[in-house]
C-alpha positions in Angstrom: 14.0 -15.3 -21.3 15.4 -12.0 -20.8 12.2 -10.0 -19.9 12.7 -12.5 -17.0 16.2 -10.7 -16.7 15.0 -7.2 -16.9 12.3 -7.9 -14.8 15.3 -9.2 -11.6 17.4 -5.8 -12.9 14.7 -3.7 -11.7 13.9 -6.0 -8.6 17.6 -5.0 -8.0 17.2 -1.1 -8.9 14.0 -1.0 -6.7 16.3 -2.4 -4.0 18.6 0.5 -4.4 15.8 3.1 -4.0 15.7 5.6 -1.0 11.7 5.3 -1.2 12.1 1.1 -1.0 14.8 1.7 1.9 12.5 4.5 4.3 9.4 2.3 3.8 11.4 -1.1 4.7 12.9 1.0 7.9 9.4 2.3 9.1 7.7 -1.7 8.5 10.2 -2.7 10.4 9.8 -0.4 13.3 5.8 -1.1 13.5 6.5 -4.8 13.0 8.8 -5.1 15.7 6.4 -3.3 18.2 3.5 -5.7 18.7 1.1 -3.0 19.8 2.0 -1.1 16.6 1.7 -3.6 15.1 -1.6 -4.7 16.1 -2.6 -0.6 15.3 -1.8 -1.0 12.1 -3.7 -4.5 10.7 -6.4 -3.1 12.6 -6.7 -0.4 10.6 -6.2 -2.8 7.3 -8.9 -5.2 8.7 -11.2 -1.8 8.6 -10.1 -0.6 5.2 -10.4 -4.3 3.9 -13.8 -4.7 5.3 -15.3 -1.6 3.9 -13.4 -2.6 0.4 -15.0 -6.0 0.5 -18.5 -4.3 1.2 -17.6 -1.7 -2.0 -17.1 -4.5 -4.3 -20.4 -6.4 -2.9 -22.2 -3.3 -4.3 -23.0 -2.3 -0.3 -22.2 1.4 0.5 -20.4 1.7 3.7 -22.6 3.4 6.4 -21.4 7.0 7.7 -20.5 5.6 11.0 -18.0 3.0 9.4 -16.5 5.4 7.3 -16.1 7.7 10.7 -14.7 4.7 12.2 -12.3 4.2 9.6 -11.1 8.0 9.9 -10.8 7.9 13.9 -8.7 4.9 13.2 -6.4 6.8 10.9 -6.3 9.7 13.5 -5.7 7.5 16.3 -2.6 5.6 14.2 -1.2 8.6 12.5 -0.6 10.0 16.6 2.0 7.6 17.0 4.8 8.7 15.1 6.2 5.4 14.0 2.8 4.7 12.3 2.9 8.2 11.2 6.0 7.2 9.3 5.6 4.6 7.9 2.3 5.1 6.0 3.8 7.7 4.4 6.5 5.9 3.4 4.2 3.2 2.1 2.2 5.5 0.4 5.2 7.1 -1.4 6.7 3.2 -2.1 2.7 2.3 -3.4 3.1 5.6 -5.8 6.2 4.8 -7.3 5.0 0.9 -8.1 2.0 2.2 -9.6 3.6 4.7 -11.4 5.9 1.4 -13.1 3.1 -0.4 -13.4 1.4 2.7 -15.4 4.7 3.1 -17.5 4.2 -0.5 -18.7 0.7 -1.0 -19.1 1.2 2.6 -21.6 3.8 0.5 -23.2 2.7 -2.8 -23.4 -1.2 -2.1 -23.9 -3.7 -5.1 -23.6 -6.9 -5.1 -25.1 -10.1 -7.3 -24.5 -11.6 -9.6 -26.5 -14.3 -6.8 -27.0 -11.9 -4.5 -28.7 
C-alpha cells in the first residue's frame, strides 16, 4: 500500500513545517491557560452554532452575527489568542491548499457526471 506510505511521508513533512510548529506553540499556550481556553471554545461554540443554523437553511440574525464579531474582538485583545488564530488560520490554508492540490489531481466525479 504505498499511497499509505506517502500519505505517513507527508504526515512527517507537515511535522517539519514552521506553519505546523507556530500553530502547535500558540494551541499550546491557549490550552494551557484555562481562561484562554475557555475564550477560545467559546468563540467555536458561537461559530458552530451559527454554522449549524446556515446549514438548517436559517439565516443568522444581525445581533448573532454582532455577537460573533465582539467575540472575535474581545479574543483577538489577548495576544496569545491573537496568535494563535493566525497561526491556525495560516496551518487551515496550507491543508486546504493540499487538499486542493489532490482533489485537482485525483478528480472525483458523481454518479451524475
Amino acid at each position: 500500500m504505498r499511497v499509505y506510505e506517502k500519505a505517513r511521508e507527508l504526515v512527517v513533512a507537515l511535522k517539519q513545517e514552521e506553519i505546523y510548529a507556530e500553530f502547535v506553540k500558540w494551541q499550546r499556550q491557549v490550552f494551557a491557560a484555562p481562561r484562554l481556553k475557555e475564550t477560545l471554545l467559546a468563540l467555536r461554540r458561537h461559530e458552530f452554532e451559527l454554522h449549524r443554523q446556515q446549514l438548517t437553511g436559517k439565516d443568522a440574525s444581525e445581533e448573532e452575527k454582532d455577537n460573533l464579531r465582539r467575540l472575535y474582538e474581545s479574543a483577538r485583545r489577548d495576544d496569545v489568542i491573537k496568535c494563535y488564530l493566525e497561526a491556525e488560520y495560516r496551518f487551515s490554508k496550507m491543508m486546504l491548499d493540499i487538499q486542493k492540490i489532490i482533489n485537482a489531481a485525483v478528480p472525483v466525479k458523481g454518479p451524475e457526471n
